[in-house]
C-alpha positions in Angstrom: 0.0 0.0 0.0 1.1 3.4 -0.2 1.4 4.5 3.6 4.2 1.7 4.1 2.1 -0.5 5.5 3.0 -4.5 4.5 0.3 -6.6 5.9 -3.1 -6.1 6.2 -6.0 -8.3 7.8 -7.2 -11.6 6.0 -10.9 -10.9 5.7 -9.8 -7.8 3.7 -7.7 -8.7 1.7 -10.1 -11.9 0.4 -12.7 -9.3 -0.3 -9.9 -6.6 -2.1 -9.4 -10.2 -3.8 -12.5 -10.3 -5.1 -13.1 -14.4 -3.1 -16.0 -13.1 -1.6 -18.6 -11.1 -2.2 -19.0 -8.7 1.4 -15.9 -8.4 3.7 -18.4 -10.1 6.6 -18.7 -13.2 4.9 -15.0 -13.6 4.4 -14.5 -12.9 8.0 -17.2 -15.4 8.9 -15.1 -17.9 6.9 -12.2 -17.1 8.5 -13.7 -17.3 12.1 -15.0 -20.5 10.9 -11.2 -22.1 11.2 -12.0 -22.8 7.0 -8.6 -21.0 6.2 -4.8 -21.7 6.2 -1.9 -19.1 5.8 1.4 -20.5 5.2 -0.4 -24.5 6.5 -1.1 -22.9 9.9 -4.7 -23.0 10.5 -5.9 -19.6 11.1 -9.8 -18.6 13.2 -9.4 -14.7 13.7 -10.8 -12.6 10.5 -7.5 -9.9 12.5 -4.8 -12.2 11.7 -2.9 -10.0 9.0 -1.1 -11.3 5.6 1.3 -9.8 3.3 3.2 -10.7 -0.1 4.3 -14.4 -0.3 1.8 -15.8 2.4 -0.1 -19.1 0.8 -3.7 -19.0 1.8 -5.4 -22.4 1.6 -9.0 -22.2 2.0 -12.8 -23.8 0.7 -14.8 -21.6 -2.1 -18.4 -22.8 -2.9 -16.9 -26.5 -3.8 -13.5 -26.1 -4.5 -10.4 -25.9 -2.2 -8.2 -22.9 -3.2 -4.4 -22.6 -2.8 -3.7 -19.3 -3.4 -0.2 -16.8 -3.0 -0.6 -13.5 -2.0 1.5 -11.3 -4.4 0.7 -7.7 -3.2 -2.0 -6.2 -0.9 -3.8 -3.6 -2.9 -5.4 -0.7 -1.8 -9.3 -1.0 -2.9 -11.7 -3.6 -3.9 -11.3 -2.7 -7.9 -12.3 -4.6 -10.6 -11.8 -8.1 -11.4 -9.1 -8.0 -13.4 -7.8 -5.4 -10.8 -8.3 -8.0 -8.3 -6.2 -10.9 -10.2 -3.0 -9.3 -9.7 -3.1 -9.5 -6.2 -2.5 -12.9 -6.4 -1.3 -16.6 -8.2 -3.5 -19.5 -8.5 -1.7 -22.2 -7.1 -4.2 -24.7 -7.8 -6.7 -23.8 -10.5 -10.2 -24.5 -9.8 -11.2 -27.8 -12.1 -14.2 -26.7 -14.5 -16.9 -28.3 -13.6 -18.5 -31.0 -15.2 -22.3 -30.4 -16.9 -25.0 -31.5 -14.9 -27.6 -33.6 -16.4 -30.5 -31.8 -17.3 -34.0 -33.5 -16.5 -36.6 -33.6 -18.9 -38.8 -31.1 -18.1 -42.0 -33.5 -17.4 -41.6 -37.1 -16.8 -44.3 -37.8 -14.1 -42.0 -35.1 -11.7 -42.7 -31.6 -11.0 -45.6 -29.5 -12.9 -46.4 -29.7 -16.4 -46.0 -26.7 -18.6 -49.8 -25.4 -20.1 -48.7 -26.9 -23.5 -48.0 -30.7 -21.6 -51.1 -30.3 -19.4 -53.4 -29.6 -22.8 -51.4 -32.7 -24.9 -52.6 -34.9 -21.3 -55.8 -34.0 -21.7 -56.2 -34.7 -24.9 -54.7 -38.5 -24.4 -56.8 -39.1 -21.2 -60.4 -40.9 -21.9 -63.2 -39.6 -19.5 -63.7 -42.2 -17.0 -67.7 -43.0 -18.5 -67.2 -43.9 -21.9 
């Protein structure tokens, strides 16, 4: 930063980082014991990190292993956000979910399904 200073606390630095979305939800994680600097587990959103701390922690699904390359001085945009640190261990894409049909016998027809039902169903006295 420009005032000299080189650490600054964990919870703001994943939201300068763009991890998560609000600074309280990446303290929340933190306080939650979910992250690792430098393989030391870590439960206070105060402890502080500077350039070359590895942060280990869990994102939605995925584990991320991430080093901290500088601080930065504002939660900017993404791209912004990417130099502030190197993916040690991409993210795997994610495979494609199935996609159900959209009526077999589970959830609500559409109004088009419901009308080709009622045409196939017989009333019950003929």
């Amino acid at each position: 930063m420009s005032d000299g200073v080189s650490k600054l606390r964990i919870d703001k630095w994943l939201w300068h980082a763009r991890f998560f979305k609000t600074r309280s939800l990446a303290a929340k994680i933190v306080s939650g014991g979910h992250v690792r600097v430098n393989g030391n587990r870590i439960a206070k959103p105060a402890v502080t990190v500077g350039p070359g701390d590895v942060l280990t922690f869990a994102q939605a699904n995925d584990v991320r292993v991430i080093r901290v390359l500088a601080l930065g001085e504002r939660r900017g945009p993404a791209p912004e956000a990417r130099t502030l640190y190197d993916d040690l261990d991409p993210p795997k894409p994610r495979e494609a979910q199935p996609q159900a049909p959209k009526y077999e016998g589970g959830g609500r027809p559409t109004k088009r399904e419901r009308r080709k039902l009622d045409e196939t169903r017989t009333l019950p006295l003929e």
